[in-house]
MMTF fields as JSON, N, C-alpha, C and O atoms, coordinates in Angstrom:
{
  "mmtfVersion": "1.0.0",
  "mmtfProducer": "UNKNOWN",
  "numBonds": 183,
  "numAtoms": 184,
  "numGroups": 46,
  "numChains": 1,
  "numModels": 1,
  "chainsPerModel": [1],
  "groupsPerChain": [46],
  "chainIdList": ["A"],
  "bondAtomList": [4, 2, 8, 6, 12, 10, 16, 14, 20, 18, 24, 22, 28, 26, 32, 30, 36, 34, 40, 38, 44, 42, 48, 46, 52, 50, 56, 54, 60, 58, 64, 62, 68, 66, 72, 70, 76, 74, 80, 78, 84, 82, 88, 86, 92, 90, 96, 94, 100, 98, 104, 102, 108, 106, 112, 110, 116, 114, 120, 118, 124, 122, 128, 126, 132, 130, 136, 134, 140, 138, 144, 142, 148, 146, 152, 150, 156, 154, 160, 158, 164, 162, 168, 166, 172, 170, 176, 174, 180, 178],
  "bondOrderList": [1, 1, 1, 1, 1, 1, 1, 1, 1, 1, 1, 1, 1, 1, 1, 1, 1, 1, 1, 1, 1, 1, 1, 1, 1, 1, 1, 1, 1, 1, 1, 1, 1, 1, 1, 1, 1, 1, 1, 1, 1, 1, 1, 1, 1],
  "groupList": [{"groupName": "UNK", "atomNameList": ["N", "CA", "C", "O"], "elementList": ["N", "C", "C", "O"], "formalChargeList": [0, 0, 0, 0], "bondAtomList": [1, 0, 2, 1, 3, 2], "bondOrderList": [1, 1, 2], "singleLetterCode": "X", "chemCompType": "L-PEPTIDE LINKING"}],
  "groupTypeList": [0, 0, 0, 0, 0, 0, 0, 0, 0, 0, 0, 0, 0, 0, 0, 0, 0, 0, 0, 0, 0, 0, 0, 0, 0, 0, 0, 0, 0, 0, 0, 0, 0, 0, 0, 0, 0, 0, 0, 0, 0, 0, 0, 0, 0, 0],
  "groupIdList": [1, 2, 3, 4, 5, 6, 7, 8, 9, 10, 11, 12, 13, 14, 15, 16, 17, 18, 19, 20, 21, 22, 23, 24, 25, 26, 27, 28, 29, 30, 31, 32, 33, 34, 35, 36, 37, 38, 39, 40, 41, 42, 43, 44, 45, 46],
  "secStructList": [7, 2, 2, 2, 2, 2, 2, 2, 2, 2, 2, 2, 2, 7, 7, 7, 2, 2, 2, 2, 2, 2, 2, 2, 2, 2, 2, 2, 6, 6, 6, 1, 1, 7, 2, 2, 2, 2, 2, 2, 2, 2, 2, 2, 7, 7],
  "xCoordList": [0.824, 0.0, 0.866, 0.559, 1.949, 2.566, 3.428, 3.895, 3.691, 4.883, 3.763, 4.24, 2.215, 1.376, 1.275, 1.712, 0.846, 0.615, 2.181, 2.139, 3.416, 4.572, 4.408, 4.356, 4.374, 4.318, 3.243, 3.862, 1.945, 1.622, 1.852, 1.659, 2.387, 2.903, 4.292, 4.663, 5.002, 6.273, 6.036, 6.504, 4.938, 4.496, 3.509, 3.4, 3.045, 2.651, 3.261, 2.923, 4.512, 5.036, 5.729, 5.978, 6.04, 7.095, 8.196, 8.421, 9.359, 10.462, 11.307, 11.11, 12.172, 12.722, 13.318, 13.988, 13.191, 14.216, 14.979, 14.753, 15.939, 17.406, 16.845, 16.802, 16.032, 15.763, 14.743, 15.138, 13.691, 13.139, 13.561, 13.158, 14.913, 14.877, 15.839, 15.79, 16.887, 17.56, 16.623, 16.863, 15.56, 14.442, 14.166, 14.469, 13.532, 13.189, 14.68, 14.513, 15.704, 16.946, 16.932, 16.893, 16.977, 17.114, 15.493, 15.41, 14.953, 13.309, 13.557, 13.44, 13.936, 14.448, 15.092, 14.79, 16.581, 17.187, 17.225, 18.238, 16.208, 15.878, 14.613, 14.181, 14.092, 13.377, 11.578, 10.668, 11.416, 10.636, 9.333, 8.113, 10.224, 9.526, 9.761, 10.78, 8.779, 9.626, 9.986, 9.936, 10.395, 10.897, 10.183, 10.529, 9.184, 7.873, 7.664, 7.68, 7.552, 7.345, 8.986, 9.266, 9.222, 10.543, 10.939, 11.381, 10.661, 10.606, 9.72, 10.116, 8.574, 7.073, 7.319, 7.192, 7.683, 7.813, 9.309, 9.488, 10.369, 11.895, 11.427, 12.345, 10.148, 9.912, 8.934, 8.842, 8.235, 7.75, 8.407, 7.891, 9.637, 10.435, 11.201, 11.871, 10.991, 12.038, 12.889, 13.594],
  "yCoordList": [-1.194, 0.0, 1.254, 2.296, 1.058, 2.295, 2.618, 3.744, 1.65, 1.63, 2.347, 2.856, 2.284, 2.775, 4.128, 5.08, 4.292, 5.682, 6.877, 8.106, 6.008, 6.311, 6.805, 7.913, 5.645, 5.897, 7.123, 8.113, 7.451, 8.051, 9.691, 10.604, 9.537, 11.033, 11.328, 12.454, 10.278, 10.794, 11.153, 12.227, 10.2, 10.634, 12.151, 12.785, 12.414, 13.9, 15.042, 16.126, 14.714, 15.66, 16.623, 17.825, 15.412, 16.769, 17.172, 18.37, 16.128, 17.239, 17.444, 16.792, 18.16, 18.702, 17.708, 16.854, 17.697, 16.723, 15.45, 14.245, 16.28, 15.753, 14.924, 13.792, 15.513, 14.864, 13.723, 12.569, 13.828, 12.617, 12.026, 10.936, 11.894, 10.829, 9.954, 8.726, 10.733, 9.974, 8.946, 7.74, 9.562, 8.854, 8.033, 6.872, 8.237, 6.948, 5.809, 4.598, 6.282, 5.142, 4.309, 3.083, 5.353, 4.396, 3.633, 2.703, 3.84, 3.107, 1.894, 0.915, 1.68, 0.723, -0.105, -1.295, 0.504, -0.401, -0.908, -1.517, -0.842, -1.311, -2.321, -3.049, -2.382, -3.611, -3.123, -3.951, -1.718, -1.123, -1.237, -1.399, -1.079, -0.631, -1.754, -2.421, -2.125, -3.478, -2.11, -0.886, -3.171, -2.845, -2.176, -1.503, -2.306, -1.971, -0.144, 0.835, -0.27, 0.678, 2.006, 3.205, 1.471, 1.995, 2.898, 4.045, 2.086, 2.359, 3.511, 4.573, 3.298, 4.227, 5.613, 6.689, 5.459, 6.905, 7.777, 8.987, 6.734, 7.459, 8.222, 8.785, 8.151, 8.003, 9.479, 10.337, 9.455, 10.403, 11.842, 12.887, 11.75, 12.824, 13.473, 14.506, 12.762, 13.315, 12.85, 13.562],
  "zCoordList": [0.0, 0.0, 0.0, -0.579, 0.686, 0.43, -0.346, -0.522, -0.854, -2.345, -3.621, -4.636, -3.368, -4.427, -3.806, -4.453, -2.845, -2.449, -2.489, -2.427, -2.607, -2.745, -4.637, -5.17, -5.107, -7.023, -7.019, -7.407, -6.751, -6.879, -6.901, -7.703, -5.531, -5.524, -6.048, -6.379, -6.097, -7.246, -8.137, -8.514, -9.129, -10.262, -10.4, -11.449, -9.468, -9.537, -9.383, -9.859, -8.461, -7.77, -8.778, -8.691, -10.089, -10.959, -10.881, -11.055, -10.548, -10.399, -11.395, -12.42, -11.359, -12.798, -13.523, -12.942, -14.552, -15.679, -15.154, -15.048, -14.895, -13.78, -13.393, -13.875, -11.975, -10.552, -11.395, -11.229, -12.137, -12.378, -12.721, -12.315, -13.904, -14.451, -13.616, -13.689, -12.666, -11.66, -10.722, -10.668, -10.017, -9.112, -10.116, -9.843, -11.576, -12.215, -12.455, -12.598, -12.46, -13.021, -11.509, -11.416, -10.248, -9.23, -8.994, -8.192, -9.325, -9.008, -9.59, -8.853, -10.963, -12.211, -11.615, -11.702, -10.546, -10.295, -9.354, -9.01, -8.651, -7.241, -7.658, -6.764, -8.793, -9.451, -8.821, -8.782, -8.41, -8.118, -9.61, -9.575, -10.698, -11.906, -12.825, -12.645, -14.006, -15.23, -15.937, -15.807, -16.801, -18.42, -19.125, -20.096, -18.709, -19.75, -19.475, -20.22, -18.61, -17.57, -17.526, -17.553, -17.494, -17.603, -18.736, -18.8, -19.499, -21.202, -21.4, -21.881, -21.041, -21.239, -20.553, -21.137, -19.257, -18.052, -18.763, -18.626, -19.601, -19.44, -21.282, -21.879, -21.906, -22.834, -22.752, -23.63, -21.359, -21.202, -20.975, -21.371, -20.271, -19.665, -21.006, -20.983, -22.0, -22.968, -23.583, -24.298]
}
């Protein structure tokens, strides 16, 4: 429950460029996120 209520507000929160796509590489590599997923969000940032 709190790993969703966690995704959630990362994903709203917005932080700049940088800072997301670092939080997304470490999310990735902590096996937090698939492949799929990964692909789609690092796809979103730019």
């Amino acid at each position: 429950m709190a790993a969703v209520v966690w995704a959630i507000v990362s994903l709203t929160a917005r932080p700049s460029g940088d800072t997301a796509r670092r939080t997304l590489d470490e999310r990735y590599a902590r096996g937090e996120i698939g492949d799929d997923e990964y692909q789609r969000m690092k796809g979103q940032l730019g």
